[in-house]
C-alpha positions in Angstrom: -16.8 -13.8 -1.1 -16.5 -11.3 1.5 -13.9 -10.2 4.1 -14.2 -7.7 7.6 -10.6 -5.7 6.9 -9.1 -6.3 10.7 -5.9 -5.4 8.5 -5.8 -3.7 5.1 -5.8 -6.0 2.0 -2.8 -6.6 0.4 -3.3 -3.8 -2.2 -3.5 -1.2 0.4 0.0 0.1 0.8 -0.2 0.6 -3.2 -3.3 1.6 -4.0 -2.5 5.5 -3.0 0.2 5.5 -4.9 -0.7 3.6 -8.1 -4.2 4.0 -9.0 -5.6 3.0 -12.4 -5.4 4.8 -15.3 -9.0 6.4 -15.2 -8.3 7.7 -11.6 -4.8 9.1 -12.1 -3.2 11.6 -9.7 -5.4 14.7 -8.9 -4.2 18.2 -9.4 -4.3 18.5 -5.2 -3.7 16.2 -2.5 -7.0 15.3 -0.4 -7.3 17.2 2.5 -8.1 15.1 5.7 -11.6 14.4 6.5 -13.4 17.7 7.5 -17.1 18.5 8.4 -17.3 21.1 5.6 -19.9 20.7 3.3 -22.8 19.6 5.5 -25.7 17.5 4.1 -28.7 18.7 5.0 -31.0 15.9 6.0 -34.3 17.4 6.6 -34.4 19.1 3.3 -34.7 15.8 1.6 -37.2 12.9 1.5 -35.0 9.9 1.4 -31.0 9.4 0.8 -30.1 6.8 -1.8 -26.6 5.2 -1.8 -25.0 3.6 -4.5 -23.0 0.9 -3.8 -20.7 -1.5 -6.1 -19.7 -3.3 -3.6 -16.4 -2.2 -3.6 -14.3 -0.3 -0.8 -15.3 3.1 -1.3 -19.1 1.9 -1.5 -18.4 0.5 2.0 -17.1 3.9 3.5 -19.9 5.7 1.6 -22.3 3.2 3.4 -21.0 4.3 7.0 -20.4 8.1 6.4 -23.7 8.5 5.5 -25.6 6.1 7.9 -23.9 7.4 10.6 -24.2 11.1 10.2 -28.0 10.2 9.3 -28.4 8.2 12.3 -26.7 11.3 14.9 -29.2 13.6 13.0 -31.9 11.2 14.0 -32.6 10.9 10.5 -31.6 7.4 9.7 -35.1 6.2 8.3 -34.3 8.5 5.6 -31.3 6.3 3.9 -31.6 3.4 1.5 -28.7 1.1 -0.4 -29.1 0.8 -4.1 -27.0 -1.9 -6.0 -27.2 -1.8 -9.8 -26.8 -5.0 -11.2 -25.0 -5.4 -14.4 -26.2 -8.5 -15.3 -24.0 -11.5 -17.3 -22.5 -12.0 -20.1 -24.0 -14.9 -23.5 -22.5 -17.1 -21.8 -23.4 -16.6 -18.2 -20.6 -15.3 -16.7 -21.3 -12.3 -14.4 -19.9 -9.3 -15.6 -19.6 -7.7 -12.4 -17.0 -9.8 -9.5 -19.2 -12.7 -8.1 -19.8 -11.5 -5.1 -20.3 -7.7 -5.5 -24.2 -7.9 -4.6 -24.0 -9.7 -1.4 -21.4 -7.6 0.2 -23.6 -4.2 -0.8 -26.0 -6.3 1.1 -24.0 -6.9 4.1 -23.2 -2.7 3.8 -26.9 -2.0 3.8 -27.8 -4.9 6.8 -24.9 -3.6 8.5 -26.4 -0.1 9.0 -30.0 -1.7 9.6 -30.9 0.2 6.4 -33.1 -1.1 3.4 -31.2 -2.3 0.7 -32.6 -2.9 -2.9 -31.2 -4.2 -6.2 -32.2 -2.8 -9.8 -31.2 -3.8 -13.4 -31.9 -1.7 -16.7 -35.1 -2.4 -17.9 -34.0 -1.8 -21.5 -30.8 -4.0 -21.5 -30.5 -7.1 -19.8 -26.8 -6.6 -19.2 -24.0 -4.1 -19.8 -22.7 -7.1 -22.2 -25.6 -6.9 -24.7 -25.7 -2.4 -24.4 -21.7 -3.1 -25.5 -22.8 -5.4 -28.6 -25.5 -3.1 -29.4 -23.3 -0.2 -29.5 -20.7 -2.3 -31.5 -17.5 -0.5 -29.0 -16.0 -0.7 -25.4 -17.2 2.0 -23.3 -14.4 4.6 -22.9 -13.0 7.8 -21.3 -15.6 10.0 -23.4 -18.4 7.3 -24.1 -19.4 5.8 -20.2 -22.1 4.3 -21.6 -21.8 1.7 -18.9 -22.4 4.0 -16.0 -25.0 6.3 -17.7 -27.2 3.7 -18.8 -27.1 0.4 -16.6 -26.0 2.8 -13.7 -27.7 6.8 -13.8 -31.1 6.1 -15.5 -31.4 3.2 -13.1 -31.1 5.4 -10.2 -32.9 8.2 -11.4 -36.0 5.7 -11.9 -35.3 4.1 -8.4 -35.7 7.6 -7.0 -39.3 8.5 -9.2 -40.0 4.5 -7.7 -39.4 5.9 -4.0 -41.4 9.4 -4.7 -44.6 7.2 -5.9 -44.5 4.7 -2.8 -44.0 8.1 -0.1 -46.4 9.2 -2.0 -45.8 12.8 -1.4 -48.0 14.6 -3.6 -44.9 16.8 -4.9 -41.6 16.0 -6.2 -39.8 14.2 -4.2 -36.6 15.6 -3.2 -33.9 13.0 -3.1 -30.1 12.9 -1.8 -28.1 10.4 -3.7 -24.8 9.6 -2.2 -21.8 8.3 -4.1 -18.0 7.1 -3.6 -16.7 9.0 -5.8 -13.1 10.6 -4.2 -11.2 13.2 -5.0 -7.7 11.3 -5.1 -8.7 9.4 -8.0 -8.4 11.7 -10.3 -8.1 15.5 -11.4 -11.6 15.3 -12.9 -13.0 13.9 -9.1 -11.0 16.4 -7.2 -12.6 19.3 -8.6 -16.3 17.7 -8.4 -18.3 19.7 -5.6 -19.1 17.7 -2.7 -22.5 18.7 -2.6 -24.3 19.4 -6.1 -27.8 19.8 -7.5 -28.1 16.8 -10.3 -28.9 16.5 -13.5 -31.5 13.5 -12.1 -33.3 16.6 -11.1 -37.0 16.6 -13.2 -37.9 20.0 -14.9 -40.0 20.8 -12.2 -42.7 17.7 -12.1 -40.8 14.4 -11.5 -38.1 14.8 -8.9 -34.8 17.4 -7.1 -31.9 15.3 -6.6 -28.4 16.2 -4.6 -25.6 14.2 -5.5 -23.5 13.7 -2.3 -19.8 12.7 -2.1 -19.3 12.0 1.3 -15.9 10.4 1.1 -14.5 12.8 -1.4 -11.7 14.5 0.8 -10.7 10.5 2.1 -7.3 9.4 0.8 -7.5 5.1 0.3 -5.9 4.6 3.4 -8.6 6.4 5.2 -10.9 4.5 3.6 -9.5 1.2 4.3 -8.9 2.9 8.0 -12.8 3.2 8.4 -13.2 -0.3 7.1 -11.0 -1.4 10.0 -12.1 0.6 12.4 -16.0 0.1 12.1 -15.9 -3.8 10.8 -17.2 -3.1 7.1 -17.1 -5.7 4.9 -15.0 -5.7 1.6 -14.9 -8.0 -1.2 -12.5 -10.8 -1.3 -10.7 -9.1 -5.0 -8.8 -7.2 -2.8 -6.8 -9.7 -1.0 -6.4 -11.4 -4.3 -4.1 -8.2 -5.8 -7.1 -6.0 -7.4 -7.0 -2.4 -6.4 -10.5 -1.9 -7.5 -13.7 -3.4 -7.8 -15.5 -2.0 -10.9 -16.4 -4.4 -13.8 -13.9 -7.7 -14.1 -13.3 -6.4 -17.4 -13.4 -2.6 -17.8 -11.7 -0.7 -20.3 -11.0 1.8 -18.4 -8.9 -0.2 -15.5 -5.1 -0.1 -15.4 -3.7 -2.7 -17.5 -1.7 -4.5 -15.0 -5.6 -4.5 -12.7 -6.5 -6.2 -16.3 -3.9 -8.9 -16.1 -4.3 -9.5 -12.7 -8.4 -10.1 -13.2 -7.9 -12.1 -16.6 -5.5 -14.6 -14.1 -8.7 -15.0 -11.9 -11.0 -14.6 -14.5 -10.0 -16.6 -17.7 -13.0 -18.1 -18.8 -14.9 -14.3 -18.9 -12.2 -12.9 -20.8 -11.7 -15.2 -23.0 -15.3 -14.7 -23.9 -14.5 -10.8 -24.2 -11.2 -11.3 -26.4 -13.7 -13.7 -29.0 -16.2 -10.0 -28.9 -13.3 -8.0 -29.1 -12.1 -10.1 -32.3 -15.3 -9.9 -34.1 -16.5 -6.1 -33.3 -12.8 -5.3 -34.0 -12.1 -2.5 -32.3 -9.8 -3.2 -29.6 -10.6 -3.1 -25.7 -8.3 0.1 -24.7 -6.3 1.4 -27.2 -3.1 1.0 -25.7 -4.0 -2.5 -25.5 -5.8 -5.2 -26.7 -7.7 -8.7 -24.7 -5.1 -10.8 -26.9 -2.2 -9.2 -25.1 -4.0 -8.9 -21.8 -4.6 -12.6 -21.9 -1.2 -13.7 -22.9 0.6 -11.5 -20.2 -1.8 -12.9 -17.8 -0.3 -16.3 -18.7 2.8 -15.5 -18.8 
């Protein structure tokens, strides 16, 4: 399921140019890679990364590793995947896959690598049949709950096994980039969380160390260092969130339900019976049938 990038996927050329609908334009072009806002290393305890799997995880992977490893500080850093789980039916609802290549990130870098899932919901499928709705623009259920809370307990998990008899203070990097969308371009690169504990639990800096990296640069330091990405990419997907995420561009949608037609045809009978449907410009029905057309 996983590819070294020797030459950009297929998507590549368009991905700068046509991003999905959550991750439209932003207000200002990305500069070029700078050394502006430095992390600083030795005021934190360890350096969590989250990583999806996808592209951007897999230049978050390297920026951090490698400017951890020239400050000597390389012990410090730690891969976190948070698994999603499957669907009633078993299907995975993240791209089959996804896991083992955050793995090959983390062993890449020589770094440990761990895997969590929510301890309250089993999958993102059953927190969306609970809620009775898609996750949307304004209700990201998805990410806070399967996504935040489980990194926010994986750093508490990491403060009681250092065992620092404080808080611990944590750095958690993401991929987050400032082309994707206005909202992302104007996120600070380096920020004190709302992880942070009210003064018992824990400090946490959320760290975007690709944000100023267009996704040609990204795929550049894919090429360049031998990262591995998923193989979604050379199949036509631009991105690598959920197989089936609301919040993806419609024709990302079409092109997933083609490789995907057994899990969306399990998310078109939930769409049918919560009635409400998947985006509101679209529904799984019409999704479906373009995919087959």
């Amino acid at each position: 399921m996983t590819k070294k990038p020797f030459n950009a996927p297929p998507c590549a050329a368009g991905c700068a140019a046509a991003q999905m609908e959550l991750f439209a334009a932003p207000a200002v072009t990305p500069a070029a890679p700078a050394e502006s806002a430095e992390f600083d290393f030795d005021a934190h305890d360890v350096v969590i990364v989250g990583d999806s799997g996808g592209k951007d995880s897999g230049a978050t992977v390297h920026e951090v590793c490698t400017r951890a490893d020239k400050a000597g500080q390389l012990h410090k850093v730690r891969v976190l995947h948070c698994d999603l789980g499957r669907t009633a039916k078993g299907h995975l609802v993240e791209w089959p896959g996804a896991l083992e290549v955050a793995r090959a990130h983390a062993k890449q870098y020589g770094v440990p690598f761990a895997v969590r899932r929510s301890k309250r919901w089993n999958s993102l499928w059953e927190r969306i049949l609970a809620h009775g709705n898609w996750p949307g623009f304004f209700a990201r259920f998805c990410t806070s709950d399967l996504k935040t809370v489980e990194g926010r307990n994986f750093v508490d998990e990491t403060g009681v096994e250092l065992n620092l008899g404080r808080p611990i203070r944590a750095g958690y990097a993401m991929g987050m980039r400032a082309e994707e969308s206005r909202a992302r371009a104007k996120k600070p690169v380096i920020e004190r969380n709302r992880m942070s504990g009210k003064g018992t639990l824990r400090v946490v800096t959320t760290w975007l160390p690709v944000h100023e990296l267009t996704t040609e640069q990204v795929w550049q330091t894919h090429r360049e260092n031998g990262i591995e990405h998923h193989e979604a990419y050379d199949q036509g997907m631009r991105r690598l969130s959920c197989r089936a995420c609301p919040l993806a561009h419609t024709d990302d949608l079409v092109r997933s339900a083609q490789l995907n037609p057994e899990l969306f045809a399990e998310y078109a009978e939930a769409e049918a019976e919560m009635g409400h449907p998947f985006k509101k410009s679209i529904t799984l029905k019409a999704i479906i049938e373009r995919a087959r057309s």
